[in-house]
C-alpha positions in Angstrom: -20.6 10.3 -1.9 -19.4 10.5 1.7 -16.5 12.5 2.1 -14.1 11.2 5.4 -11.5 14.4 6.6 -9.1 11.2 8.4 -5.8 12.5 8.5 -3.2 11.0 6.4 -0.8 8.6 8.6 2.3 8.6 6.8 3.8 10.8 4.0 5.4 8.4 1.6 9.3 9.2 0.6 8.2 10.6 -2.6 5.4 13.2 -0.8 8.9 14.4 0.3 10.8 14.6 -2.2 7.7 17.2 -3.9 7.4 18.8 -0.8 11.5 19.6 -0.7 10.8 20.8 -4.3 8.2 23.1 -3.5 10.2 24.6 -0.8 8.6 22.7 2.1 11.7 20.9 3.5 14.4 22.7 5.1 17.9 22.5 3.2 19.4 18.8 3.0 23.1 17.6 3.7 23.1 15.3 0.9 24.4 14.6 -2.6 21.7 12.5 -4.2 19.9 14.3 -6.5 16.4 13.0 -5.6 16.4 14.1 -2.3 18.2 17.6 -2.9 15.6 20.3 -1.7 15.4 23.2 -4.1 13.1 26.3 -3.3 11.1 28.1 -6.3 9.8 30.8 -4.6 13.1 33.8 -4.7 15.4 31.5 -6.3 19.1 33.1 -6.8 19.7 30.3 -9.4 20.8 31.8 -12.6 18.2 31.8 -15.7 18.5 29.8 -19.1 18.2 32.2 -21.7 15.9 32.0 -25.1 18.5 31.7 -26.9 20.0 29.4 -25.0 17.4 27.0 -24.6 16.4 27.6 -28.3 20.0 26.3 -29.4 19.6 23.2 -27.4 15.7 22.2 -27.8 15.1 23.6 -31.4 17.3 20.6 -33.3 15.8 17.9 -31.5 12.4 19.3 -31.9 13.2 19.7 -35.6 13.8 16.0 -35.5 12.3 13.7 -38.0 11.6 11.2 -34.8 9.4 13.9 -33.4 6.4 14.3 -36.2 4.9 17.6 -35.5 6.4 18.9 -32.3 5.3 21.6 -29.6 6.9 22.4 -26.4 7.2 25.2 -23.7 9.5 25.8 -20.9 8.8 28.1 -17.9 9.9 29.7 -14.9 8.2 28.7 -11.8 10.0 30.9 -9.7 8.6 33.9 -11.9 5.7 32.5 -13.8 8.3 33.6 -17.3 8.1 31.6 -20.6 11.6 30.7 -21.1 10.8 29.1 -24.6 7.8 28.7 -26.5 7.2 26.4 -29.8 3.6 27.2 -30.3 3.1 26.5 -26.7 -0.6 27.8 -27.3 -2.0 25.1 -30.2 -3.7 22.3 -28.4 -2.2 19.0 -29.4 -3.5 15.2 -28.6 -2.1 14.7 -24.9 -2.5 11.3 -24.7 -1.8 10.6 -20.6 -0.5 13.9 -19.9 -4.2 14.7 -20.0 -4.0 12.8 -16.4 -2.2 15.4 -15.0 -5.9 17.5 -15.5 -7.6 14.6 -14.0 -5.7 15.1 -11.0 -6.0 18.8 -10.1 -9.7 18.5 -11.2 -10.1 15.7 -8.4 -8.5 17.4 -6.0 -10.0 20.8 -6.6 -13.7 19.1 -6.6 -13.6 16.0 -4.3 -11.1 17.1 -1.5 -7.5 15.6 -1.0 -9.3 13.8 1.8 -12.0 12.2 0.8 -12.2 8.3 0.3 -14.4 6.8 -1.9 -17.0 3.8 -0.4 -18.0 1.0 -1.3 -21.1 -0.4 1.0 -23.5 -3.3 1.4 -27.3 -2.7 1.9 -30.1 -5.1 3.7 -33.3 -4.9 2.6 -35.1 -8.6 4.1 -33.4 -11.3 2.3 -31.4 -9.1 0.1 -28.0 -8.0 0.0 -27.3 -5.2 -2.2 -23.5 -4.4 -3.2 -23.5 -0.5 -4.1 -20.1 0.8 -5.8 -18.8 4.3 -5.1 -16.2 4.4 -7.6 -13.0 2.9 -6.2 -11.6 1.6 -9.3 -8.8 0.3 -6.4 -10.9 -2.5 -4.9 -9.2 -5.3 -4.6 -10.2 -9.0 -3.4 -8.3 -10.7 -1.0 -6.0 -8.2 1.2 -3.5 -7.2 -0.9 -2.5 -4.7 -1.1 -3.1 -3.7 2.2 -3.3 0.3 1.6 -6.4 -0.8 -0.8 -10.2 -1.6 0.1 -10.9 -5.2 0.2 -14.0 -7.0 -0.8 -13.1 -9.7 1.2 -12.9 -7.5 4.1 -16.5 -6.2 3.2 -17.7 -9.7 2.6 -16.1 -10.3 6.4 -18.0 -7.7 8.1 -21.1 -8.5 5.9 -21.4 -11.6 7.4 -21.0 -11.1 10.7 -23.5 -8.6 10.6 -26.5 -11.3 9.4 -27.7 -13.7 11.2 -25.6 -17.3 11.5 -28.4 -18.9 9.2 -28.9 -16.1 7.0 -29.8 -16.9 3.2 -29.2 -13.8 1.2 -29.1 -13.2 -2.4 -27.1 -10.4 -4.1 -28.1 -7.8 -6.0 -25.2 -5.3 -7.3 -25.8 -1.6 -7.8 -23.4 0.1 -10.0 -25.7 3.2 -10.8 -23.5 5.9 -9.6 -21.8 6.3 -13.2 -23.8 6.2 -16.2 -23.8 6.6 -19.8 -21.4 4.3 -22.0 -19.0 2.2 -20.2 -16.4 3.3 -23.7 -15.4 7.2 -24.1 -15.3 8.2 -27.8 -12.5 7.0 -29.9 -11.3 3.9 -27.8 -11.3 0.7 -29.4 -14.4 -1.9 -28.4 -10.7 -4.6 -28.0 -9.4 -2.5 -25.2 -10.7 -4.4 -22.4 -10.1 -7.4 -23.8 -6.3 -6.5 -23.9 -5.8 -5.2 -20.7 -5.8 -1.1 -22.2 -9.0 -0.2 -19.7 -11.8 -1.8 -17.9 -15.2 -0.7 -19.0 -16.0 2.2 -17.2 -18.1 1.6 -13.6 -18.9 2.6 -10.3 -18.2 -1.1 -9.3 -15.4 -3.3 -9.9 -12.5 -5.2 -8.2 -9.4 -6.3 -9.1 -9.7 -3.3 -12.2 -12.0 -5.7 -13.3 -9.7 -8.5 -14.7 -11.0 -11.6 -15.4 -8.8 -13.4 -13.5 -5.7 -13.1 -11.6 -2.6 -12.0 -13.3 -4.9 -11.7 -16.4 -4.7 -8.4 -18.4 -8.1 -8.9 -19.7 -10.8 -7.0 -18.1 -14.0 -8.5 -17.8 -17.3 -6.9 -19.9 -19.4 -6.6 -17.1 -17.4 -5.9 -14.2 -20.0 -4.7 -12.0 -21.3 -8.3 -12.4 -17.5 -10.4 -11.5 -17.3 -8.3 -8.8 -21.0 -8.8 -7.1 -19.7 -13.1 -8.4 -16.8 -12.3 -5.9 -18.7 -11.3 -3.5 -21.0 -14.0 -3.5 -17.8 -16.6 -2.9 -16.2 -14.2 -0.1 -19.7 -14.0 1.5 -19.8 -18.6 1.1 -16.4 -18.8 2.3 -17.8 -17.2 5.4 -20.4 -19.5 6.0 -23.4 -17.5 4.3 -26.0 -19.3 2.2 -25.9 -16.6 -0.7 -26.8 -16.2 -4.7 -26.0 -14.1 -7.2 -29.3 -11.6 -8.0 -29.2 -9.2 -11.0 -28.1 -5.4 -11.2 -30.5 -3.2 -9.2 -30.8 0.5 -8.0 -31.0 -0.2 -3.8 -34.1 0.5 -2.2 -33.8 4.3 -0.2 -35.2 1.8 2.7 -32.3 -0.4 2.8 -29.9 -0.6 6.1 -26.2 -0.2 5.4 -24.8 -3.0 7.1 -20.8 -2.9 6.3 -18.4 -0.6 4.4 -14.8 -0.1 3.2 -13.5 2.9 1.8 -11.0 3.5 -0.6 -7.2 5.5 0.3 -7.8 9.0 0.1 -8.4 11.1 -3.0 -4.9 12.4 -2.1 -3.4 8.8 -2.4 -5.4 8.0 -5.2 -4.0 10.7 -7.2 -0.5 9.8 -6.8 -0.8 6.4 -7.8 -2.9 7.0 -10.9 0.0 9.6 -11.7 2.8 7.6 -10.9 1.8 4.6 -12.9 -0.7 6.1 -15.4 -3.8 4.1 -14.3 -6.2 4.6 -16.7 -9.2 2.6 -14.5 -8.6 5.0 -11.9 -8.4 8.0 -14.3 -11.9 7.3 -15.8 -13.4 6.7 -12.7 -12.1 10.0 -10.7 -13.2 11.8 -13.7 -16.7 10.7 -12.9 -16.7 11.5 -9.8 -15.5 15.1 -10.3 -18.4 14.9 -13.0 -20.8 13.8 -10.9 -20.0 15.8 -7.6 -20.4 19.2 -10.0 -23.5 18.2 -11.9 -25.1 15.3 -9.9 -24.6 12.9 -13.0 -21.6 10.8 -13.6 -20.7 10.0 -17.8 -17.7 10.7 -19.7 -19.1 14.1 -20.9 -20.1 15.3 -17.3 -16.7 14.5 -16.0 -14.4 16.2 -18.7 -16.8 19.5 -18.8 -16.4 19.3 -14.8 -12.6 18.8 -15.2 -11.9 21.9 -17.6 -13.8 23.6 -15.5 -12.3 22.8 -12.4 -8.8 23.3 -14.1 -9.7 26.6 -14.9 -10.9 27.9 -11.8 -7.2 26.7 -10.1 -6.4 29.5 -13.0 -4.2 27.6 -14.8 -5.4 28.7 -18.7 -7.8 26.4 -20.7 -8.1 28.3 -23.8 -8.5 25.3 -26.7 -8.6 22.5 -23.9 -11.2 19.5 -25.3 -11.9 16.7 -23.3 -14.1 13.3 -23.6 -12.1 11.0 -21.1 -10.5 11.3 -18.0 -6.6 9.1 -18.7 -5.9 10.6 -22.3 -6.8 7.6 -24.2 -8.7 9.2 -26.8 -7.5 10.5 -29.9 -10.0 13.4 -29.8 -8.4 14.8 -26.6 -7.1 18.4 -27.0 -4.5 20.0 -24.5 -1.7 23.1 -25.3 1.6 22.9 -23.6 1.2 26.4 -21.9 -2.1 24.0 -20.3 0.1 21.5 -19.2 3.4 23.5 -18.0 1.2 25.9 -16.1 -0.1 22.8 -14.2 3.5 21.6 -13.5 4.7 25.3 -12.5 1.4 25.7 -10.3 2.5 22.5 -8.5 6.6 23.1 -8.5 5.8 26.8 -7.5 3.5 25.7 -4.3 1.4 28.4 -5.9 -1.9 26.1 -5.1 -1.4 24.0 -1.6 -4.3 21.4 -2.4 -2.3 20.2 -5.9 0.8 18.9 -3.8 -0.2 15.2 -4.6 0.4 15.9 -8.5 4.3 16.8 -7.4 4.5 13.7 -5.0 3.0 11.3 -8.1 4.7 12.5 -10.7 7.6 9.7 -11.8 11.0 10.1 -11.8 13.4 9.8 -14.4 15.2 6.8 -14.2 13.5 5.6 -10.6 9.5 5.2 -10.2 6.5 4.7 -12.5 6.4 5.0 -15.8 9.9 6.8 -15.6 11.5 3.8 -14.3 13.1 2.2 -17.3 13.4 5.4 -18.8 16.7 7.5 -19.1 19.3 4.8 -18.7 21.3 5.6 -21.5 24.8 7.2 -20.6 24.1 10.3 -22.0 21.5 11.2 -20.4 22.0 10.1 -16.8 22.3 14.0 -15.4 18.1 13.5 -15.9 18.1 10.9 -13.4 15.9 11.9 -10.1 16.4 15.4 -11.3 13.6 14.9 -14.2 9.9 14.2 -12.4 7.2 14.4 -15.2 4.1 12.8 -16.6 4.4 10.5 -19.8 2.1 10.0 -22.3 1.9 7.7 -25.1 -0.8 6.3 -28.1 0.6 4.8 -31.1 1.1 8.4 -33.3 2.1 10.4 -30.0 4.5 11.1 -27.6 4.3 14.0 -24.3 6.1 14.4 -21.3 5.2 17.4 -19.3 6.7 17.9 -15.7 9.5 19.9 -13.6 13.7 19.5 -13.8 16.3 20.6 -12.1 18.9 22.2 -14.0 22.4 22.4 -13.8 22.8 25.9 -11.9 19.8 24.8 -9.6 16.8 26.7 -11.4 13.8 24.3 -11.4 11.9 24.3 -14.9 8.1 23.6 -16.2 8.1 21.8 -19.3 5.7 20.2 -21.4 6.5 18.5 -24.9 3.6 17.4 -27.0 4.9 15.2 -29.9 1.7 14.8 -32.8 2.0 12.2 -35.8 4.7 10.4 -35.3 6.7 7.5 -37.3 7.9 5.6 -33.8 6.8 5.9 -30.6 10.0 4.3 -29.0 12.1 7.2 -31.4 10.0 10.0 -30.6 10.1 8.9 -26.8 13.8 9.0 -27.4 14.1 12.1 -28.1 11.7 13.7 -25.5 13.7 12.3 -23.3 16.9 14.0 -24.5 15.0 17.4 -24.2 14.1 16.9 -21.0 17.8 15.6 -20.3 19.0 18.9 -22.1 17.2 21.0 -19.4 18.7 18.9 -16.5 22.5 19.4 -17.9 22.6 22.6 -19.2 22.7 26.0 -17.5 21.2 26.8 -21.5 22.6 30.3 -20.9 
């Protein structure tokens, strides 16, 4: 894999809004709550108390709604546990286990790396090699995204103008099964996750605006191809799935945004594709094979060299899908104070792609309830959700100015939409109470 140090053209409004968190920006004249910087590092804000935070958390964590509850809070500033609910026990995750995914990728494949996806010529055949860019879309939107009709573009133009070509696809960069233990067989079919491969487009829906993901994307996308190369005026045919010959000329390219970019998005709208498919790729850069098992080993590794503690930690996916997932909330709040704290530079892009309460991602239709509107752009954490589990884990604001780490991990539960409920009054607790 081909790693490209471009530098990053623009930093989006939210890369801000982390970096003014972490201490980055200088001091803002401004009342919105989103964009108020507030540094970590020698904070003067006062400190909740244990008791304090006890009296608050400790009845809604008792509540029926929440199954069997643990939860942590911490002090970036000072690397304290403010309160602790057997903040050590690993509980399922569910997509909080993205948050892992993220620092893993970044650690291992560099914030700046892009991910390529590449023709070969070899005589009469074409051979389309995936690198792994679960973000490849066809046509040219959007336009941040590698396009296979770009590629099919500069394809043609590099052949011959009576070229007849057939197309072999190559999506032998990942390996293994294509479905991580525990996940249903129906989940492509219902839009949950795309088999897992080192070649699709489009996240490998069947069609567009279709939830349903195709059961051999590899193929749909080389099928694509095969149209955007005939729309161009080549003579071309679908071939069959085939390594590419180590003699084969690379004759066109597009790469993926960077790592960097990459992990935002999958953060801020919990993309599961592009979960599973970074999570090889840290596998594969560590141990030279890309699988399920290769890439949660790599992550846990990777995790615990940033030093953030792994002790319990069991992985065998990359988004938190599987039941058999294992995570503590000391795991997950460390993460989150790491990244609030600026304590590791390279895991900026976890901050900037976490969503916010009330605003962006999988946040956005969350927190609108009256009550609980002191949460709103003040709350930036990571969701997660299966159908017996609720998390959030992420940074706040509170009502003196101290920034928190949190991480709720909510196990057998009656209702999601009740025991999301309630995690979201915890975290609103923390953004309106000094807890002192």
């Amino acid at each position: 894999m081909q790693q490209r140090l471009l530098p990053v053209a623009s930093v989006t409004l939210l890369a801000c809004i982390a970096l003014a968190w972490g201490g980055h920006a200088a001091k803002a004249q401004t009342s919105d709550p989103v964009l108020v910087p507030t540094a970590i590092a020698g904070s003067t804000a006062p400190v909740p108390t244990a008791e304090g935070l006890a009296s608050r958390l400790t009845p809604l964590l008792n509540s029926r709604t929440m199954g069997d509850a643990v939860a942590v809070v911490l002090d970036p500033a000072t690397g304290e546990t403010l309160f602790d609910r057997a903040s050590s026990i690993p509980y399922v995750p569910a997509s909080t286990t993205k948050l892992l995914t993220a620092a893993a990728a970044l650690h291992v494949l560099g914030p700046q790396t892009r991910l390529p996806t590449t023709v070969l010529l070899d005589g009469q055949t074409l051979t389309l090699v995936g690198g792994g860019d679960a973000t490849l879309v066809s046509g040219t939107s959007p336009r941040t995204a590698a396009s296979l009709t770009d590629l099919a573009r500069s394809t043609a133009a590099a052949l011959p103008t009576d070229a007849s070509v057939t197309v072999d696809y190559d999506d032998s960069l990942f390996s293994g099964p294509e479905l991580a233990r525990g996940w249903s067989r129906g989940w492509p079919s219902s839009g949950v996750v795309a088999p897992v491969t080192a070649l699709m487009v489009d996240q490998g829906r069947i069609s567009k605006g279709s939830l349903a993901r195709s059961s051999d994307p590899a193929r749909s996308a080389a099928k694509a191809f095969v149209s955007d190369l005939k729309a161009n005026g080549v003579a071309a045919r679908l071939g069959t799935r085939a390594t590419a010959d180590s003699s084969a000329s690379e004759i066109a390219r597009v790469e993926s945004p960077t790592v960097s970019s990459l992990v935002q998005k999958m953060l801020t709208d919990s993309d599961n594709d592009l979960a599973e498919s970074l999570a090889h790729l840290v596998g594969f850069t560590s141990t030279g094979k890309a699988t399920f098992a290769t890439g949660a080993s790599a992550t846990i590794a990777a995790v615990g060299e940033l030093g953030i503690p792994i002790e319990g930690v069991r992985l065998v996916d990359g988004s938190g899908l599987s039941h058999s997932d294992r995570i503590s909330p000391i795991t997950l709040a460390s993460m989150i104070s790491a990244t609030a704290g600026d304590q590791i530079d390279t895991l900026w892009p976890i901050a900037a792609g976490l969503p916010v309460a009330g605003l962006t991602g999988t946040l956005a239709d969350r927190f609108d309830a009256k009550a609980m509107k002191q949460a709103i752009g003040y709350v930036r954490a990571k969701t997660g959700s299966l159908n017996d589990t609720v998390a959030l884990a992420g940074s706040v604001r509170d009502r003196d100015g101290r920034v928190l780490a949190f991480a709720v991990l909510a196990n057998k539960i009656p209702s999601v939409v009740a025991a999301r409920a309630t995690v979201d009054k915890i975290a609103n607790q923390l953004a309106k109470c000094g807890c002192r």
